[in-house]
C-alpha positions in Angstrom: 85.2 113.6 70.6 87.8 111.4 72.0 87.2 107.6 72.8 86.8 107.2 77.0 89.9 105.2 78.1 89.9 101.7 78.7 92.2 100.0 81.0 93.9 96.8 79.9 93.7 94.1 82.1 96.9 92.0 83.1 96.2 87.8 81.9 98.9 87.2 85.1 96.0 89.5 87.2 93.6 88.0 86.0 95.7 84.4 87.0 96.4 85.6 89.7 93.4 85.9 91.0 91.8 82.5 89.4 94.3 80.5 91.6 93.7 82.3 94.5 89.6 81.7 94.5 90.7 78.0 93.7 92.9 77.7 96.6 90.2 79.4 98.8 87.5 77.3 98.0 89.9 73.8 97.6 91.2 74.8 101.1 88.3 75.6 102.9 86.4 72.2 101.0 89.3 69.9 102.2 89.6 71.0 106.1 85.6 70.4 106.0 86.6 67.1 105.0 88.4 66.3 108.4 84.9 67.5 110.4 86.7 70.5 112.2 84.5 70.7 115.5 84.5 74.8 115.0 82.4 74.2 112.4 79.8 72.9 114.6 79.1 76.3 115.9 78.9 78.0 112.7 75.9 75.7 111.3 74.7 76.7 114.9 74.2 80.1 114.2 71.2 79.3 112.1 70.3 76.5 114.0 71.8 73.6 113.0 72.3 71.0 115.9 75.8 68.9 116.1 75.1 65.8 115.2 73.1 67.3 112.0 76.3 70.1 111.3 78.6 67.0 111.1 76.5 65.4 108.6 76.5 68.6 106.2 80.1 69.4 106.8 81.7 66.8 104.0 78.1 68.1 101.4 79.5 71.8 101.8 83.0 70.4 101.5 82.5 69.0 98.2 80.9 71.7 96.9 84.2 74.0 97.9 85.6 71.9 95.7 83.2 72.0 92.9 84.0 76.3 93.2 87.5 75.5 93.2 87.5 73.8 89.8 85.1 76.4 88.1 87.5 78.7 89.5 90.2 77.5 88.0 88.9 76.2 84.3 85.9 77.9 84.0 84.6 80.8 86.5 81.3 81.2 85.0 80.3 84.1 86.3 76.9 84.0 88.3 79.1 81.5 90.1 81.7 83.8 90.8 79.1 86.0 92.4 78.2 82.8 94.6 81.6 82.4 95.4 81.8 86.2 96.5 78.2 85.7 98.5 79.3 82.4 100.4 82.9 83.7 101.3 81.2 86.6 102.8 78.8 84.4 104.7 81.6 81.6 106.1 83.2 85.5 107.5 80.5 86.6 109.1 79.6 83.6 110.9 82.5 83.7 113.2 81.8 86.7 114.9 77.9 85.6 114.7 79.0 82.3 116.4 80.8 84.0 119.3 84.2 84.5 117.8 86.0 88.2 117.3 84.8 91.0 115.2 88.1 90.9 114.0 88.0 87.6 112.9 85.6 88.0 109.6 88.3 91.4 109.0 91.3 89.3 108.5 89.4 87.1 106.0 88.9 89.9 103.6 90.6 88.3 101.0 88.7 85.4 101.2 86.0 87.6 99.7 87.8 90.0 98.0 89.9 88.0 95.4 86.4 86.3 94.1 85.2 90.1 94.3 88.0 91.2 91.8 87.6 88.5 89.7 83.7 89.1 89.2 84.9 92.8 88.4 87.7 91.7 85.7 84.5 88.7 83.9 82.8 90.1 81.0 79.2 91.7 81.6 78.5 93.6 78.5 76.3 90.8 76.8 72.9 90.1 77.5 74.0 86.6 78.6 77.4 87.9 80.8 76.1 86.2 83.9 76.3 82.9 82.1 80.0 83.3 80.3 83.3 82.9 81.6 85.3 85.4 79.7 87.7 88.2 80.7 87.2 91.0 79.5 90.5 92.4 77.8 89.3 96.0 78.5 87.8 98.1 81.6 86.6 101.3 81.8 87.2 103.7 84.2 84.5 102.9 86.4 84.6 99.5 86.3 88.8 99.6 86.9 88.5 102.3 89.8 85.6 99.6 91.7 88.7 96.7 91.0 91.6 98.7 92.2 89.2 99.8 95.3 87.8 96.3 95.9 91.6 94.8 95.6 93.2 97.6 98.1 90.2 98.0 100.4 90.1 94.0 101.2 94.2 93.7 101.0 94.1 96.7 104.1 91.3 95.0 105.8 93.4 91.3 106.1 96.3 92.5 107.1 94.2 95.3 109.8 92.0 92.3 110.8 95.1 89.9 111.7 97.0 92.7 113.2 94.0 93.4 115.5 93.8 89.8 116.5 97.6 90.4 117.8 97.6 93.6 119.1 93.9 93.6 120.6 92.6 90.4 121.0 96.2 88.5 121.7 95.1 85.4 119.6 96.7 82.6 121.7 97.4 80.5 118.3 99.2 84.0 116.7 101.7 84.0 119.9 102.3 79.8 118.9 102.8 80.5 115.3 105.6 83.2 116.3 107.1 80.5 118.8 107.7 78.0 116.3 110.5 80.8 114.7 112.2 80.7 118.3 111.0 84.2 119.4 109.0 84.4 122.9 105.3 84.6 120.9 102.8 86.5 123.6 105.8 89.5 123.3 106.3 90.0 119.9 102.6 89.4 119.6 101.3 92.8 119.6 104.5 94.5 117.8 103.8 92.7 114.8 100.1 93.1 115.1 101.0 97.2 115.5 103.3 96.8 112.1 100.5 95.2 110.5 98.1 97.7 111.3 100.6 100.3 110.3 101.2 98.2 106.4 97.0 98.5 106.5 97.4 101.5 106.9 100.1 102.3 104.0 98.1 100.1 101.5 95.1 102.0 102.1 96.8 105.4 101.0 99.9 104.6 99.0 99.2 100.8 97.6 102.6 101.6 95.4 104.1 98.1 93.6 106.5 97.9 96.0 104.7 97.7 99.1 102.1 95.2 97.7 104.9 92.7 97.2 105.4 93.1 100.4 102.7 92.4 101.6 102.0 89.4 99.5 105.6 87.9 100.8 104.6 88.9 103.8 101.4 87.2 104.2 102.9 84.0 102.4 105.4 84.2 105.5 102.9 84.8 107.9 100.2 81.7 106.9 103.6 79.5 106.2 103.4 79.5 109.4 100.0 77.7 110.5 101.6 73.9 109.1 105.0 74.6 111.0 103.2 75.2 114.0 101.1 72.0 113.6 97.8 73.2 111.5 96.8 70.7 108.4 98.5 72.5 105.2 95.1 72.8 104.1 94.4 75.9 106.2 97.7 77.5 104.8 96.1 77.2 101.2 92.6 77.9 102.5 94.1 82.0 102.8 94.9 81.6 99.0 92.5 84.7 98.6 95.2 86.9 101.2 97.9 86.3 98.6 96.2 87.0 95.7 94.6 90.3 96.7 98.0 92.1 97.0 99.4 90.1 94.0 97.2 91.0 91.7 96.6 94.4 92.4 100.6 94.8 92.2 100.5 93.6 88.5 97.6 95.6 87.9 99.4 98.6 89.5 103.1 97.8 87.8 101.2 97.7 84.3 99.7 101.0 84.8 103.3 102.5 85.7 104.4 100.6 82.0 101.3 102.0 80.3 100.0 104.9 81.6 97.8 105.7 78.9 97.0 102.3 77.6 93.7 103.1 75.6 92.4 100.7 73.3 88.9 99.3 72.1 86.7 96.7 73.6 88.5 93.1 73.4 88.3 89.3 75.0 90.1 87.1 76.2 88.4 83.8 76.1 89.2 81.3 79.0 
């Protein structure tokens, strides 16, 4: 009876997606810093006054920061599942708050890079939740739920930020495309409609290719938020929208080198 095949897992994946949870969580911890008034009507939504949300903001900040660190030198892994929990949250809340469905879509990789790397931790041992270890091997299952979680929440950024061009007409979208000298509220909804359309493609044929693409694409696209007069902070706070595609490219391009890579159980200790 052969062995069940086990699925190696890329260390520049695995990287990959470390950094891009750090810059999520380093990001999103120092624009808290600056008190951004949005914020306000997020704590709101579970009724939180001003003055009060204000007074929280830099307490949640610093412990953005404390997730980017573990992240990045030691991503323990109950925390990781925090990390998945909160991201989710801070999405929801901006269409609970008032804001666009779409809004929580097009931060799908907010969520999803901490998802993949909670999928790629080891959870074998009776004390998994409490380790930070990647585990060299995945079986089938467990590789099939990372591929899924990686293409599902790359699709859903890039369908969510489309939709806020070619639906909503975000008025900060048509400024970013100004800054590049083009007339913004008119290319608006043709590059929302090609986004939608790479959704689309990534969602049925993720091929290495494309997923570069996308994750030059989306590098271009957030670039984009400093030039136009944003703090740099938000540009890094999307870190999770350029690891997504990234890693699920190197995951992808090492299947395509070794197609039957089988081997037994291993670690990589972190």
């Amino acid at each position: 009876m052969s062995e069940a095949p086990r699925y190696s897992v890329p260390i520049a994946a695995a990287w990959a997606l470390r950094i891009g949870v750090m810059m999520d969580f380093l990001g999103h911890g120092m624009v808290g810093f600056g008190l951004p008034a949005p914020w306000a009507a997020y704590f709101g939504v579970v009724g939180i006054g001003r003055n009060t949300a204000f007074e929280l903001m830099p307490w949640v900040a610093l412990m953005d920061l404390s997730m980017a660190l573990l992240a990045l030198v030691y991503p323990v892994r109950i925390c990781v599942a925090f990390m998945v929990a909160w991201t989710v949250w801070t999405a929801v809340l901006r269409p609970l708050s008032g804001e666009p469905f779409w809004e929580a879509v097009e931060r799908s990789g907010n969520f999803g890079a901490p998802l993949g790397l909670l999928l790629i931790l080891d959870s074998e041992s009776r004390w998994g939740w409490f380790r930070a270890r990647v585990a060299g091997y995945l079986n089938r299952g467990r590789h099939s739920a990372l591929d899924w979680a990686l293409r599902l929440s790359t699709a859903a950024l890039l369908f969510g930020h489309g939709a806020l061009g070619l639906i909503v007409r975000k008025p900060l979208l048509a400024a970013h495309y100004s800054t590049l000298g083009m007339y913004g509220s008119a290319v608006e909804p043709w590059l929302g409609a090609f986004e939608i359309f790479l959704a689309i493609v990534v969602l049925l044929r993720p091929s290495f290719r494309i997923l570069v693409f996308v994750f030059l694409w989306k590098l271009a696209t957030e670039v984009l938020n400093p030039i136009a007069g944003s703090t740099f902070w938000v540009f890094v706070e999307h870190g999770g929208s350029y690891a997504a595609p990234l890693a699920l490219a190197i995951q992808r391009w090492s299947l395509v080198r070794a197609p039957d890579s089988v081997s037994s159980a291993a670690e990589v200790r972190i």
